[in-house]
Backbone bond lengths (Angstrom), bond angles and torsions (degrees), N, CA, C in turn:
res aa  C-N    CA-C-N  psi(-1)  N-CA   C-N-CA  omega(-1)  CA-C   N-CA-C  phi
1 X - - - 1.446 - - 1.529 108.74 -
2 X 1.166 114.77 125.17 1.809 116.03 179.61 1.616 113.31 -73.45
3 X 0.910 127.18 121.35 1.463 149.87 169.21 1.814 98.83 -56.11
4 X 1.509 110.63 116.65 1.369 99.70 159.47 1.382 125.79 -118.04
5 X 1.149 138.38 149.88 1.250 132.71 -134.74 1.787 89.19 -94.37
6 X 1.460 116.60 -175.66 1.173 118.19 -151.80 1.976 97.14 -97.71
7 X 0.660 120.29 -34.81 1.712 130.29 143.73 1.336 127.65 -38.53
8 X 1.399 131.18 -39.04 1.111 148.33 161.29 1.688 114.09 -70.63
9 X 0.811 109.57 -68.21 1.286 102.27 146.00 1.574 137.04 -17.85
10 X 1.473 113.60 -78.93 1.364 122.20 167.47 1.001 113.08 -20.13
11 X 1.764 109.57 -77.35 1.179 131.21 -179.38 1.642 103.25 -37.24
12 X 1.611 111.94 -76.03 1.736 90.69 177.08 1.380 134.73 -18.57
13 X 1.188 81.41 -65.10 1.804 111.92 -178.51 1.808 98.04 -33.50
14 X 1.473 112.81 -57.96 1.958 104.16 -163.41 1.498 84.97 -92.15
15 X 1.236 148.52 -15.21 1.487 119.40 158.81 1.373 130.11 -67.84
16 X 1.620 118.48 -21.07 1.181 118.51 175.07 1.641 112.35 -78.11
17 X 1.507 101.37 -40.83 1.539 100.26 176.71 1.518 117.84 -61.57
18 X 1.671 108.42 -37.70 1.549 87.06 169.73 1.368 125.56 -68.63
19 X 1.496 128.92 9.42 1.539 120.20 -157.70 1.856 77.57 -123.71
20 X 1.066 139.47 -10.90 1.242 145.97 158.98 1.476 98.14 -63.40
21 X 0.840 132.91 -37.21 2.116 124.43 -147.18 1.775 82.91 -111.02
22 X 1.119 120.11 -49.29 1.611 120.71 176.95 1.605 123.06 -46.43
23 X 1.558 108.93 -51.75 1.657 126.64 154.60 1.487 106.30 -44.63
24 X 1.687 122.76 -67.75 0.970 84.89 -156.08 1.702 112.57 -106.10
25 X 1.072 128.62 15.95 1.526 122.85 130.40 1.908 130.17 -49.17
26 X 1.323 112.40 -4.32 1.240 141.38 174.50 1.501 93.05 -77.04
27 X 1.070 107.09 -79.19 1.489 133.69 -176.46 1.559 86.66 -28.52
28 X 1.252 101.42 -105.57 1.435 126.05 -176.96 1.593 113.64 6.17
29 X 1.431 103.38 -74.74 2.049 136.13 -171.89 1.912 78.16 -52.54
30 X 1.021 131.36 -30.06 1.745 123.83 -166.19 1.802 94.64 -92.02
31 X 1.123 121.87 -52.91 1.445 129.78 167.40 1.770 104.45 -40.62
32 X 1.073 123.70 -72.72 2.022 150.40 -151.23 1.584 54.96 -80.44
33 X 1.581 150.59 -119.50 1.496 119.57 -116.10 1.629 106.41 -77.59
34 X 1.448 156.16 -15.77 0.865 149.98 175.39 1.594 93.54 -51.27
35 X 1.440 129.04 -64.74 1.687 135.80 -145.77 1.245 88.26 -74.45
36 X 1.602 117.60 -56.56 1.579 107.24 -166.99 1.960 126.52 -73.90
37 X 1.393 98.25 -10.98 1.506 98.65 170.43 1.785 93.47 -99.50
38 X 0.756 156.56 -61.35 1.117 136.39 166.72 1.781 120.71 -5.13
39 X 1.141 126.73 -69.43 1.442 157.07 172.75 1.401 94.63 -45.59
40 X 1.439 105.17 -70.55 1.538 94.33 179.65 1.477 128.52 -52.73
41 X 1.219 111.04 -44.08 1.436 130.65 -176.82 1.451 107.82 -54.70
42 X 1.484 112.79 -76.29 1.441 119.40 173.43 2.135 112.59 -43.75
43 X 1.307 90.88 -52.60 1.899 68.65 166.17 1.522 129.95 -79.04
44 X 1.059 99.69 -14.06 1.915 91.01 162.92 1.329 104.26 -65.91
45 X 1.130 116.09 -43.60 1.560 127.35 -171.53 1.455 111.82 -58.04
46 X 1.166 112.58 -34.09 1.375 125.94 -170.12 1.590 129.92 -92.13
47 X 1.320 80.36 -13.56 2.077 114.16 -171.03 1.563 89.66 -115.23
48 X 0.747 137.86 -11.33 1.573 135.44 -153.83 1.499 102.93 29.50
49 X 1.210 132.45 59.64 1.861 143.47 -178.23 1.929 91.20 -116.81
50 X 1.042 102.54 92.43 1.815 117.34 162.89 1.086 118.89 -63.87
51 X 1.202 99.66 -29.12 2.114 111.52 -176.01 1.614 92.99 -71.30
52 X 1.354 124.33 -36.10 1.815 122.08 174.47 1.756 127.53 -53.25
53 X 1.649 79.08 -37.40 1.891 81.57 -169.79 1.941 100.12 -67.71
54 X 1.079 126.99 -61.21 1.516 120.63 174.02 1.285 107.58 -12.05
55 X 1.279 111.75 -57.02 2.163 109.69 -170.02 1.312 107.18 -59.32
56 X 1.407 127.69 -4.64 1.652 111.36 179.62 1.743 81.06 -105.04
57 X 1.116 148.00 -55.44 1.167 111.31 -173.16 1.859 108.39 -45.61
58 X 1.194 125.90 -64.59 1.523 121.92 178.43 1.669 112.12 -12.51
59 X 1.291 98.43 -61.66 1.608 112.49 177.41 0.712 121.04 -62.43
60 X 1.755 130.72 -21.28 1.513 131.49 176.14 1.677 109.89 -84.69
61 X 1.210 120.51 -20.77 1.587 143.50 174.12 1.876 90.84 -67.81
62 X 1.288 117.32 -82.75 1.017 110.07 -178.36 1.481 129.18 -45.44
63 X 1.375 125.34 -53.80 1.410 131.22 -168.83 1.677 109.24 -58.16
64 X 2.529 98.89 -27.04 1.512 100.80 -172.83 1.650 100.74 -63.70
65 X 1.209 97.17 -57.17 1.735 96.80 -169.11 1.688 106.84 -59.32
66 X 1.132 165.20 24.87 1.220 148.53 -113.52 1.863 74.17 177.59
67 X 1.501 116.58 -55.51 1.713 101.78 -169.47 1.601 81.48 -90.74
68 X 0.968 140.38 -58.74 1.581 123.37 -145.04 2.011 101.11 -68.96
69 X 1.301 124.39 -11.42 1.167 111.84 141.84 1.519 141.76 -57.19
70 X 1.239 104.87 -28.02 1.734 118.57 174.68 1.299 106.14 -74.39
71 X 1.737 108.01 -20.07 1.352 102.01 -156.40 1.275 104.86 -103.88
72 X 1.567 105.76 -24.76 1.422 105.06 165.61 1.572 125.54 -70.47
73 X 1.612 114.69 -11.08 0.934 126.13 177.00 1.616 113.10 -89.02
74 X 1.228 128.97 -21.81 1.269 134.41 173.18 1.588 102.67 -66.96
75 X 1.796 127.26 -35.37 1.046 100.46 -160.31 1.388 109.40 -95.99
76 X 1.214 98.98 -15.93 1.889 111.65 158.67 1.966 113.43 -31.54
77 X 1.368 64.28 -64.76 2.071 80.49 -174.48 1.604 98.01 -57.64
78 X 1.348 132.40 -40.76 1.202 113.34 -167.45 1.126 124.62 -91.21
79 X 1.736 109.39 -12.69 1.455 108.45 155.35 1.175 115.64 -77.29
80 X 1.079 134.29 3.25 1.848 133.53 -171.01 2.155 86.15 -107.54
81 X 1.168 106.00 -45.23 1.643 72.82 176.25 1.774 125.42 -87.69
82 X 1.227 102.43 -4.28 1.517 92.69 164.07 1.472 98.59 -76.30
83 X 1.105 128.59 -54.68 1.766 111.74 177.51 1.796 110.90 -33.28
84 X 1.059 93.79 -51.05 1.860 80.36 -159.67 1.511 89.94 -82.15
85 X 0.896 125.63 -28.03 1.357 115.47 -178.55 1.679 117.55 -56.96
86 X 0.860 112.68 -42.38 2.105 128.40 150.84 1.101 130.35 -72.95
87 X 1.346 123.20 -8.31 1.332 132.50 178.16 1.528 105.14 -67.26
88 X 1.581 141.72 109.01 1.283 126.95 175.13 0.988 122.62 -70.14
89 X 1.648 136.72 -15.34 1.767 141.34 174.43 1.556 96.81 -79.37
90 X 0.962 83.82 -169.08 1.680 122.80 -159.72 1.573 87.09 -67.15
91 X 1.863 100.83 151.67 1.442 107.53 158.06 1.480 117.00 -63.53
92 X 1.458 108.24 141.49 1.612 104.86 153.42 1.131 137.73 -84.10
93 X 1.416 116.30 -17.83 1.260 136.93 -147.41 1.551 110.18 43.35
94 X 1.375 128.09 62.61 1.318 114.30 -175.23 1.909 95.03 -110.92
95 X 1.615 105.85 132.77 1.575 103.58 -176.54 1.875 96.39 -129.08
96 X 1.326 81.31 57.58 2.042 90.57 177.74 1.638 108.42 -122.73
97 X 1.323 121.18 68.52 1.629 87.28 163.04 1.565 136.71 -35.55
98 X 1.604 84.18 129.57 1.728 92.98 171.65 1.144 121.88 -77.25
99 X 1.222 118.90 148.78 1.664 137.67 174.57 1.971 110.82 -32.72
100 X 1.465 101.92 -30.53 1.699 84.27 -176.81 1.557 112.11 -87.81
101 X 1.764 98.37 -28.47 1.376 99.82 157.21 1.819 140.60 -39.57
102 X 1.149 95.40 -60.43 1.293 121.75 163.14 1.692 127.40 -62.76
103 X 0.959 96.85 6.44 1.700 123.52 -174.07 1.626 100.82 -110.73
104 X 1.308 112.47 -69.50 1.196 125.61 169.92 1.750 129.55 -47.56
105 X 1.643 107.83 -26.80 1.476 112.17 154.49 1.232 120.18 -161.49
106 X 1.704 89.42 101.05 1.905 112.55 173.34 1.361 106.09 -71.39
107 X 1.143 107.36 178.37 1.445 121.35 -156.23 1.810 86.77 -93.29
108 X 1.495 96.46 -39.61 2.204 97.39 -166.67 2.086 86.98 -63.19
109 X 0.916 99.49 -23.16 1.817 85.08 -160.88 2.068 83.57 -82.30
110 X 1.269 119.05 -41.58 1.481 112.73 -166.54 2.199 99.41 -70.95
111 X 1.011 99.05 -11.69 1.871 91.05 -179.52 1.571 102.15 -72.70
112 X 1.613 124.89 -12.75 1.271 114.62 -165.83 1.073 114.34 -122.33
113 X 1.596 118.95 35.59 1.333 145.95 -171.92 1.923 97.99 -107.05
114 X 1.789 88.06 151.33 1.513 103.09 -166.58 1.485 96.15 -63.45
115 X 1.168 129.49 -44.78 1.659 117.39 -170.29 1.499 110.75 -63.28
116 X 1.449 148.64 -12.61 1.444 154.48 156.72 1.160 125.98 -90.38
117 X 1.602 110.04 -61.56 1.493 115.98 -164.27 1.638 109.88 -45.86
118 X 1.228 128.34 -58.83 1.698 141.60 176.92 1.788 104.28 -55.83
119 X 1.359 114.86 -45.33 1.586 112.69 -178.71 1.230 101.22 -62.16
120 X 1.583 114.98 -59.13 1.560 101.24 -163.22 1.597 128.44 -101.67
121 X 1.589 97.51 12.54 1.740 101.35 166.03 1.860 90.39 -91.69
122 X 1.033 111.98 -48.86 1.495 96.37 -169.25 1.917 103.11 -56.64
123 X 1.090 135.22 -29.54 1.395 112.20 171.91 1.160 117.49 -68.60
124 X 1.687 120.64 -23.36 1.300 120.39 -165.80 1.679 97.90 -80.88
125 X 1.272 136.62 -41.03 1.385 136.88 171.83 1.251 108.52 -54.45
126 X 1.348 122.16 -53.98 1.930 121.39 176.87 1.309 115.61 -46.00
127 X 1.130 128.04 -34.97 1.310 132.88 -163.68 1.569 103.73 -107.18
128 X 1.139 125.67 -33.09 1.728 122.74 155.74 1.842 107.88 -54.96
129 X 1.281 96.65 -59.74 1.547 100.10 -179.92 1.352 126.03 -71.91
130 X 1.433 125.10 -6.17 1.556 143.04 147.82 1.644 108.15 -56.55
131 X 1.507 106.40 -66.06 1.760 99.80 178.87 1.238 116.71 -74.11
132 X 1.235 137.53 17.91 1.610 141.50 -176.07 1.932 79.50 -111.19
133 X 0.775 94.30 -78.58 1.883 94.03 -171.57 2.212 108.55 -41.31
134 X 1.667 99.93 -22.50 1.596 73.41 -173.50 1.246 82.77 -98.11
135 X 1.194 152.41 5.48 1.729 138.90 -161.31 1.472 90.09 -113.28
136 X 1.209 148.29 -5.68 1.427 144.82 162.93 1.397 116.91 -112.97
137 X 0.939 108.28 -11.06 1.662 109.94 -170.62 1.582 100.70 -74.62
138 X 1.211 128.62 113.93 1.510 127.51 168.58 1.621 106.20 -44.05
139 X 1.452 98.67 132.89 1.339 120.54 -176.44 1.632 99.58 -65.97
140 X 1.608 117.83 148.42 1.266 108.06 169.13 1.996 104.74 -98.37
141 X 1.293 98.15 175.87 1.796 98.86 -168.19 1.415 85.67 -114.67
142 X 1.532 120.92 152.20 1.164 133.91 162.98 1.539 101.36 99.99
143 X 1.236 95.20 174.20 1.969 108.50 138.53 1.556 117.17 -179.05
């Protein structure tokens, strides 16, 4: 088992935490569009206003690109700590992905990853198929 020195370490230590804070701002952008297309949805629903449900797809566009950046940024970080984690010299403390890194996972290639692609096309269909149902649905009379 390789011994890593107490510097090496460190360094682990703030690369893992940033790929900790990246996940769960991931998390989060999946939380912030579940509540906020929800909200939207149910008040179109509730207003019978069809022109409303579209804006949670909008929001599901946004929130996608918004997590698959965190997410592209998580895998940054995790290729930067298997690097230092194999690196046999000294820590650098370096917390910069490099350019080939960053080459290797864009954000357009991370939107079409299993943890997004299914979350946020299926909101974007709910909320198309929400304003198709209130823009045909016979109005009721009274209340």
């Amino acid at each position: 088992m390789t011994e890593f020195s107490q510097q090496k370490v460190a360094h682990l230590a703030m690369i893992q935490a940033t790929i900790g804070r990246m996940a769960g701002e991931s998390a989060r952008m999946k939380q912030f569009a579940l509540a906020s297309i929800a909200a939207t949805a149910s008040t179109a629903a509730a207003t019978d206003t069809y022109v409303l449900a579209p804006a949670g797809a909008v929001l599901a566009l946004l929130f996608w690109a918004l997590d698959a950046r965190y997410l592209a940024q998580e895998r940054w970080f995790r290729a930067m700590y298997d690097t230092a984690r194999q690196n046999t010299g000294a820590a650098d403390f370096v917390m910069t992905p490099g350019e080939d890194v960053r080459a290797a996972h864009t954000v357009s290639d991370t939107m079409t990853g299993w943890s997004v692609f299914p979350l946020y096309m299926t909101l974007i269909v709910l909320s198309i198929a929400i304003s198709l149902a209130i823009a045909f649905m016979p109005q009721q009379a009274g209340g």
